[in-house]
C-alpha positions as CSV (number, residue, x, y, z in Angstrom):
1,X,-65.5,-41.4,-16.4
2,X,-66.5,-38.3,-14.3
3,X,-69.6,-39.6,-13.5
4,X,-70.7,-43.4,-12.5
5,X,-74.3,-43.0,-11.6
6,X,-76.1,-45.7,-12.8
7,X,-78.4,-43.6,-14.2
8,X,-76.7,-41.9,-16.3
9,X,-76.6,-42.9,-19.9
10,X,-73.6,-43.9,-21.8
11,X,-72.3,-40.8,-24.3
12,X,-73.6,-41.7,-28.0
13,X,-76.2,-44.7,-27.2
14,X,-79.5,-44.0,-28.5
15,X,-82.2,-42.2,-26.8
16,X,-84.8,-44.5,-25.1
17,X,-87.2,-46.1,-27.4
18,X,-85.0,-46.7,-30.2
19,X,-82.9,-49.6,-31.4
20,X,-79.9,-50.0,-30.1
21,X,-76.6,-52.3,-31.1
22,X,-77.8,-56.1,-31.7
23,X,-75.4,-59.3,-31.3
24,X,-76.1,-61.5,-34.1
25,X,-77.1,-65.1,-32.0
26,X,-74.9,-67.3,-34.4
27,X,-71.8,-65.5,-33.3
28,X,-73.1,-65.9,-29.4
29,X,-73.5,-69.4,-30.1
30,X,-70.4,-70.1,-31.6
31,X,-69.2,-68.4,-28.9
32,X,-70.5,-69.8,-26.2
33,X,-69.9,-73.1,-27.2
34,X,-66.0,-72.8,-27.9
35,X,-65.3,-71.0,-24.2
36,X,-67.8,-74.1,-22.7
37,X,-65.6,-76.7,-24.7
38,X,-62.3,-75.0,-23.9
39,X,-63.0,-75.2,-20.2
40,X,-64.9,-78.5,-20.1
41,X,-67.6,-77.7,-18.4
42,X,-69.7,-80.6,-18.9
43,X,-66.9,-82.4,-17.2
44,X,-66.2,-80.5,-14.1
45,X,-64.8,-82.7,-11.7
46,X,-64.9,-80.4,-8.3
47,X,-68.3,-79.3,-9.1
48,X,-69.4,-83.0,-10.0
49,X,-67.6,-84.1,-6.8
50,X,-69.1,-81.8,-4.4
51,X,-72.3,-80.5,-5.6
52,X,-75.4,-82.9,-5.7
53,X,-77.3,-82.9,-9.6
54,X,-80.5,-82.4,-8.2
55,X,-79.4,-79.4,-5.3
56,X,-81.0,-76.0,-6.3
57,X,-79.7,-72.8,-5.9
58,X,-79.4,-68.8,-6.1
59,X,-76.8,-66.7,-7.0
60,X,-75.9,-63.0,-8.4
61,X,-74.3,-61.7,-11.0
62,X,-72.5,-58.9,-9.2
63,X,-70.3,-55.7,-10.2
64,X,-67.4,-55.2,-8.5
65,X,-66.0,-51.3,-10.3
66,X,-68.0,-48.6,-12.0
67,X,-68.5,-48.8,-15.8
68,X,-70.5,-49.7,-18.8
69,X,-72.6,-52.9,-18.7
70,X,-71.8,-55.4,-22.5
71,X,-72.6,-58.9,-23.0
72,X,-75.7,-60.5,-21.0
73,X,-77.1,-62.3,-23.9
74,X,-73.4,-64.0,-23.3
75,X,-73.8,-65.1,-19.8
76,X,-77.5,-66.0,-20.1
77,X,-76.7,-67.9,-23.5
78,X,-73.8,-69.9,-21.4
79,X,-76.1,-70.9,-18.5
80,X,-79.0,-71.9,-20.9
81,X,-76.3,-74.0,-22.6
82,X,-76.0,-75.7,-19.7
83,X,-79.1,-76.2,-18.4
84,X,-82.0,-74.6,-19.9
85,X,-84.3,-74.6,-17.5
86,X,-82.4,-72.2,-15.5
87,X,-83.8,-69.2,-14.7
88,X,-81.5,-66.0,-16.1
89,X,-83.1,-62.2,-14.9
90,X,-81.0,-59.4,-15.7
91,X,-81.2,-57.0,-13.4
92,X,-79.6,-54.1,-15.7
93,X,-79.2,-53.7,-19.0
94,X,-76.6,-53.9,-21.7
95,X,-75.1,-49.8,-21.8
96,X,-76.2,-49.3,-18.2
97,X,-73.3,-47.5,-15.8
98,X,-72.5,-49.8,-13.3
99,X,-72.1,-49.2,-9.7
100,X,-69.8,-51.4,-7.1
101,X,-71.7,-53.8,-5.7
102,X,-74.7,-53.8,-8.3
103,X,-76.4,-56.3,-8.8
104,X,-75.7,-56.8,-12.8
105,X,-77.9,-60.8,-13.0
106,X,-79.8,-62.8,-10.9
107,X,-79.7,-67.0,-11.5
108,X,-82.1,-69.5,-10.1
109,X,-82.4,-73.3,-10.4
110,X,-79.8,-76.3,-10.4
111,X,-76.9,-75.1,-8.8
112,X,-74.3,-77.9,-10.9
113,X,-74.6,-76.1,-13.9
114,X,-74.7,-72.4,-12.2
115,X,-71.0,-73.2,-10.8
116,X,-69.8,-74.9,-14.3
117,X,-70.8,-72.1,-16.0
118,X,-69.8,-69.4,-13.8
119,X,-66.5,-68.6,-14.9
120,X,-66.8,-68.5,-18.7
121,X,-69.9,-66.1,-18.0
122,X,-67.6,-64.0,-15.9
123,X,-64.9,-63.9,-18.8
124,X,-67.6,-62.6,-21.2
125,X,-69.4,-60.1,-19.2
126,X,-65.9,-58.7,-17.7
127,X,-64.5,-58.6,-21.1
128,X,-67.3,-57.2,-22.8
129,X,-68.3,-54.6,-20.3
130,X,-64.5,-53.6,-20.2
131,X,-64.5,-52.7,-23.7
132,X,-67.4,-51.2,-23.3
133,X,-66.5,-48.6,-20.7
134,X,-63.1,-48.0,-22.1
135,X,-65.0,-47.3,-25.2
136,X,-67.8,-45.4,-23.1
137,X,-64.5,-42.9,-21.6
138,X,-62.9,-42.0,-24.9
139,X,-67.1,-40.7,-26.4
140,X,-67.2,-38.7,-23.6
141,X,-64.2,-36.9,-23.6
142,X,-65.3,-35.8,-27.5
143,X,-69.2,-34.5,-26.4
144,X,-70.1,-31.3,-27.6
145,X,-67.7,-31.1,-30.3
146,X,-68.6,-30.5,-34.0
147,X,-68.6,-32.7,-37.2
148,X,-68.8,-33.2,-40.5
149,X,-71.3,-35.9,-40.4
150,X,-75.1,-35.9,-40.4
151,X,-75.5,-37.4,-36.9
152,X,-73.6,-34.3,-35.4
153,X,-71.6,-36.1,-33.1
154,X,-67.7,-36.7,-33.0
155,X,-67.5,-40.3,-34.4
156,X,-65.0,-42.7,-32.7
157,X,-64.2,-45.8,-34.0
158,X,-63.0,-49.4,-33.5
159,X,-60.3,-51.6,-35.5
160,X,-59.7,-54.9,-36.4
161,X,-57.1,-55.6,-33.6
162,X,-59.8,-57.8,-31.6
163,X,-59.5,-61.0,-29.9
164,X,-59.2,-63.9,-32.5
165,X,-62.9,-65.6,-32.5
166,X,-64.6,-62.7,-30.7
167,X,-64.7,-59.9,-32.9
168,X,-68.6,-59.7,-33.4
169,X,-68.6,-60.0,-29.7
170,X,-66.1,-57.2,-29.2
171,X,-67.8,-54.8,-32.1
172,X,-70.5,-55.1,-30.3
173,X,-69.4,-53.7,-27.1
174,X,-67.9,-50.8,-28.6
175,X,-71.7,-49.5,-30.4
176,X,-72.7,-50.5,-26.6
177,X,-70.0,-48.1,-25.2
178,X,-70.9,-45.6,-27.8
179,X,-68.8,-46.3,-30.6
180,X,-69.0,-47.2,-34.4
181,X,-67.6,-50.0,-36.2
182,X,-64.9,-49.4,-38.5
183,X,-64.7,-52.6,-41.5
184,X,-65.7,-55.9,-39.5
185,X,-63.3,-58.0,-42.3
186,X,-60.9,-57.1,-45.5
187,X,-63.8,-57.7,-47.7
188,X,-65.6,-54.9,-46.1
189,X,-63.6,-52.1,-47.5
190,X,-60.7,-51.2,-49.4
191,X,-57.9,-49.5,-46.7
192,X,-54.8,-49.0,-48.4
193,X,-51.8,-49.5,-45.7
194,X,-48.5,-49.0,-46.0
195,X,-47.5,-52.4,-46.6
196,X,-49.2,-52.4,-49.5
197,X,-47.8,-48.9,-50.5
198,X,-44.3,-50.9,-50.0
199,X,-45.5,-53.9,-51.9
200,X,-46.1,-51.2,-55.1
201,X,-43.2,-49.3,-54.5
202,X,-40.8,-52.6,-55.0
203,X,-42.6,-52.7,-58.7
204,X,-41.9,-48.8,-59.1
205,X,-45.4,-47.6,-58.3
206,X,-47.1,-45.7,-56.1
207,X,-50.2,-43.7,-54.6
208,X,-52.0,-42.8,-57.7
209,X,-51.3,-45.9,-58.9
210,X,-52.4,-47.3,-55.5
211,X,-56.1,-45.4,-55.6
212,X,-56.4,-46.9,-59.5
213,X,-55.9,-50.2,-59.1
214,X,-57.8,-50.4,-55.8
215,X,-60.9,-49.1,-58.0
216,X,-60.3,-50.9,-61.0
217,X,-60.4,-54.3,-58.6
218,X,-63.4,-53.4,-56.6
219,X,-67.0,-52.8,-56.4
220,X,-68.0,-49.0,-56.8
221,X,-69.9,-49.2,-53.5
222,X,-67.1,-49.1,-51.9
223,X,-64.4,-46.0,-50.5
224,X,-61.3,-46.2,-51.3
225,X,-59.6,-45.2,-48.1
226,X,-55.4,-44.8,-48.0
227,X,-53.0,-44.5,-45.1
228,X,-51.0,-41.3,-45.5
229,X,-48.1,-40.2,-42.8
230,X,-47.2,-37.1,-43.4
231,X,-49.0,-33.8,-45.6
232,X,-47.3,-33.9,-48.7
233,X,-48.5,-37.8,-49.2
234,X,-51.8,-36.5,-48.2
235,X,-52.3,-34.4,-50.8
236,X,-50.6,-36.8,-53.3
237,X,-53.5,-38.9,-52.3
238,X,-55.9,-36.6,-52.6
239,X,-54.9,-35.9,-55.9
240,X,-54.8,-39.6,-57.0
241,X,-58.7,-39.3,-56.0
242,X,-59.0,-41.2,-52.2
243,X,-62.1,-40.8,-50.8
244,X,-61.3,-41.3,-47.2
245,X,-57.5,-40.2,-46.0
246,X,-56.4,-42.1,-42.6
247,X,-53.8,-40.1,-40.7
248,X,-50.9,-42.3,-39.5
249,X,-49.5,-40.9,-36.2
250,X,-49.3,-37.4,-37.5
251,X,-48.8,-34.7,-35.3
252,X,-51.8,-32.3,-34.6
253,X,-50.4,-29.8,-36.5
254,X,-50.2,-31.9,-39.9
255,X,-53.8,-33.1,-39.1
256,X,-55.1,-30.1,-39.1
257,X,-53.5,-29.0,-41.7
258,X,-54.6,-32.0,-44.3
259,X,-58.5,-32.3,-42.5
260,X,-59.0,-28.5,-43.6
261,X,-57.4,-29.2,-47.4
262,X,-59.6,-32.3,-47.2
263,X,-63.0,-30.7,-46.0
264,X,-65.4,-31.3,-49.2
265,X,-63.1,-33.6,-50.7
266,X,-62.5,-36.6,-49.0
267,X,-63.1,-37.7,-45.4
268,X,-60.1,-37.8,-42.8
269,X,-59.5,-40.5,-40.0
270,X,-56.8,-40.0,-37.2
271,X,-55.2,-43.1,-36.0
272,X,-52.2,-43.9,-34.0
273,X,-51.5,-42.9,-30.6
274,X,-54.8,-41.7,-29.6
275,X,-55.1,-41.9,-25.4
276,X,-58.2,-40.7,-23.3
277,X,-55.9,-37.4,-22.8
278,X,-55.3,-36.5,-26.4
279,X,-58.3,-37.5,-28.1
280,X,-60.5,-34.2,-27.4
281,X,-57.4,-32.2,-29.2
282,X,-57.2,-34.8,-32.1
283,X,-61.0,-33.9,-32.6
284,X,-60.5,-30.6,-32.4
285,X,-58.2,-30.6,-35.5
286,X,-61.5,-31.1,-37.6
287,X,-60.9,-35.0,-38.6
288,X,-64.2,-36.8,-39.2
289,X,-63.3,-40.2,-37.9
290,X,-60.5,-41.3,-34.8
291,X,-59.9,-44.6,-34.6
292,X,-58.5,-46.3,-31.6
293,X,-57.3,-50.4,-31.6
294,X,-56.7,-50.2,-27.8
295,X,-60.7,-49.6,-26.9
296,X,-60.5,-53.7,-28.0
297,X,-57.1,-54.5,-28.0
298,X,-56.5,-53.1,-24.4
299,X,-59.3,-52.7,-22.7
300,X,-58.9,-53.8,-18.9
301,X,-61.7,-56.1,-17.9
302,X,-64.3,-54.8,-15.8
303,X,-64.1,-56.7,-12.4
304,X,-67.4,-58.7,-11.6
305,X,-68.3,-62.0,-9.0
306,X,-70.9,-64.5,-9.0
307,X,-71.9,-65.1,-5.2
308,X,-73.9,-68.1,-4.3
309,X,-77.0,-67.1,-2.0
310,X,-78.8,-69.9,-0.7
311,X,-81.3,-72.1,-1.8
C-alpha cells in the first residue's frame, strides 16, 4: 500500500453510511467452534494450571504491521464462546487501515478464558485481515481505471482456492478488502474449465458443444462462462454463444485483442498469473473481471498480539 494511515479508507468499500460486506453468523459459529475444538480449549492444561478461575483481567488486541482490519465478529464470537460474560470492545473497525502498534480490541473480565481463547482469535483476525489487505493492495493499484460495468470501478475478484472450512470467512475478507466474490460453490454458476473441455474432447466434442449442453442442463438464470487459452478458441466460444469468456494465462496482447471482439457480446475475465505489478496492465487491456486465487490462497497473515495488561 502507498498509504497506511488509518484513516484512510480501503479502495472499493462503500462510502460511510451504507451497508457494507456481512458474515453470515452460522458460518462464524461453525467456525469458531471447530478452531475451539481443534485446539482444546476447554481443556487447557497450562492455563488451568497457572491461572486461578475466578482471577480477572485486561488485555489488547494489538496490531503489529500496517494493513486492512477482517474478522472481529471472529475473535469476539471465540471469547463469548468461552465465557460470555466477557467483555469484547473493538476499538476499530472491520476495513479500517491498520497502524503498528494499534490498538485493533480491548478484552475485560475472567482472564482463564481470555488466554484459552487467545490464540485461535489471533489465527482468525491475522488470517482474515491478511486476505484483506492483500486484497485491499491489488483494488488500489486498478483506481481510476474504466469499466464496462455499472458501478464504474475496475472489478477484481476472488476464487474458490480458499482454506477448506473457511471460505465464507475468507469471501468475506476479500468484499472487506475491496473485492467481489466470484461463485461461492459449483452450483453457483456454470464455469466451463478445461478439464471438462478434455472430458468432451475424449467423446469427439467440443466448445459449441460445450456452451449447448451446459444450457440445456441448467437454469436460464445463470451465465454460461468457458475458459478459453488462446484467441482463436475465444472466438470459437464466442460463436458457440458464451456469455462470459475467462482468459487463461494469455498474454496481454491476446487479451486485448479478444476483450475488444468481446465488448457487447459477452463479458471477459483475466485469470492466471496476475501479481500486484501486472494487474493495472491486465486492466488496461479492457477485461471486465480479473480474478486472482492468491488474494486467498496466498495471502500472508497480518502480524497481531494479545498483551495482558493488568487487572
Amino acid at each position: 500500500m502507498t498509504d497506511d494511515s488509518p484513516d484512510r479508507p480501503v479502495p472499493g468499500a462503500l462510502p460511510a453510511g451504507q451497508a457494507g460486506p456481512s458474515l453470515a453468523p452460522n458460518a462464524v459459529r461453525r467456525a469458531v467452534a471447530l478452531a475451539l475444538a481443534e485446539d482444546a480449549a476447554w481443556r487447557d492444561v497450562t492455563t488451568g494450571a497457572l491461572v486461578p478461575p475466578d482471577q480477572q483481567g485486561r488485555a489488547v488486541i494489538i496490531a503489529k504491521a500496517p494493513g486492512v482490519l477482517a474478522g472481529l465478529a471472529v475473535a469476539e464470537a471465540i471469547f463469548h464462546a468461552l465465557d460470555p460474560s466477557l467483555a469484547f470492545e473493538a476499538a476499530a473497525a472491520d476495513g479500517a487501515r491498520l497502524s503498528p502498534g494499534q490498538v485493533v480490541a480491548r478484552i475485560a473480565g475472567t482472564l482463564n478464558p481470555i488466554l484459552r481463547g487467545e490464540r485461535v482469535a489471533l489465527n482468525f483476525l491475522q488470517r482474515l485481515s491478511g486476505v484483506a489487505t492483500a486484497t485491499a493492495r491489488l483494488v488500489e493499484a486498478l483506481e481510476g481505471l474504466p469499466t464496462r460495468l455499472p458501478d464504474g470501478q475496475a472489478r477484481l475478484l476472488d476464487t474458490r482456492k480458499t482454506t477448506p472450512g473457511l471460505r465464507a470467512l475468507e469471501k468475506y475478507a476479500v468484499r472487506v478488502g475491496g473485492g467481489h466474490s466470484h461463485r461461492f460453490n459449483l452450483a453457483d454458476g456454470i464455469l466451463i474449465k478445461d478439464n471438462h473441455l478434455a472430458a468432451l474432447k475424449a467423446r469427439s466434442q467440443g466448445v459449441a458443444e460445450a456452451v449447448r449442453l451446459a444450457r440445456l442442463g441448467s437454469p436460464h438464470t445463470l451465465r454460461v462462462e468457458i475458459e478459453v487459452t488462446s484467441v482463436d478458441q475465444a472466438l470459437e466460444a464466442l460463436a458457440a454463444g458464451a456469455e462470459v469468456l475467462l482468459l487463461d494465462n494469455m498474454d496481454l496482447e491476446d487479451m486485448r485483442r479478444v476483450a475488444g471482439v468481446a465488448r457487447g457480446r459477452a463479458l471477459t475475465e483475466a485469470s492466471g498469473g496476475i501479481t500486484l505489478e501486472n494487474v493495472r496492465a491486465v486492466a488496461e487491456t479492457g477485461v471486465d473481471f480479473i480474478s486472482v486465487g492468491a488474494i486467498t490462497h496466498s495471502a500472508p497473515a497480518l502480524d497481531m498480539s494479545l498483551e495482558v495488561v493488568g487487572e
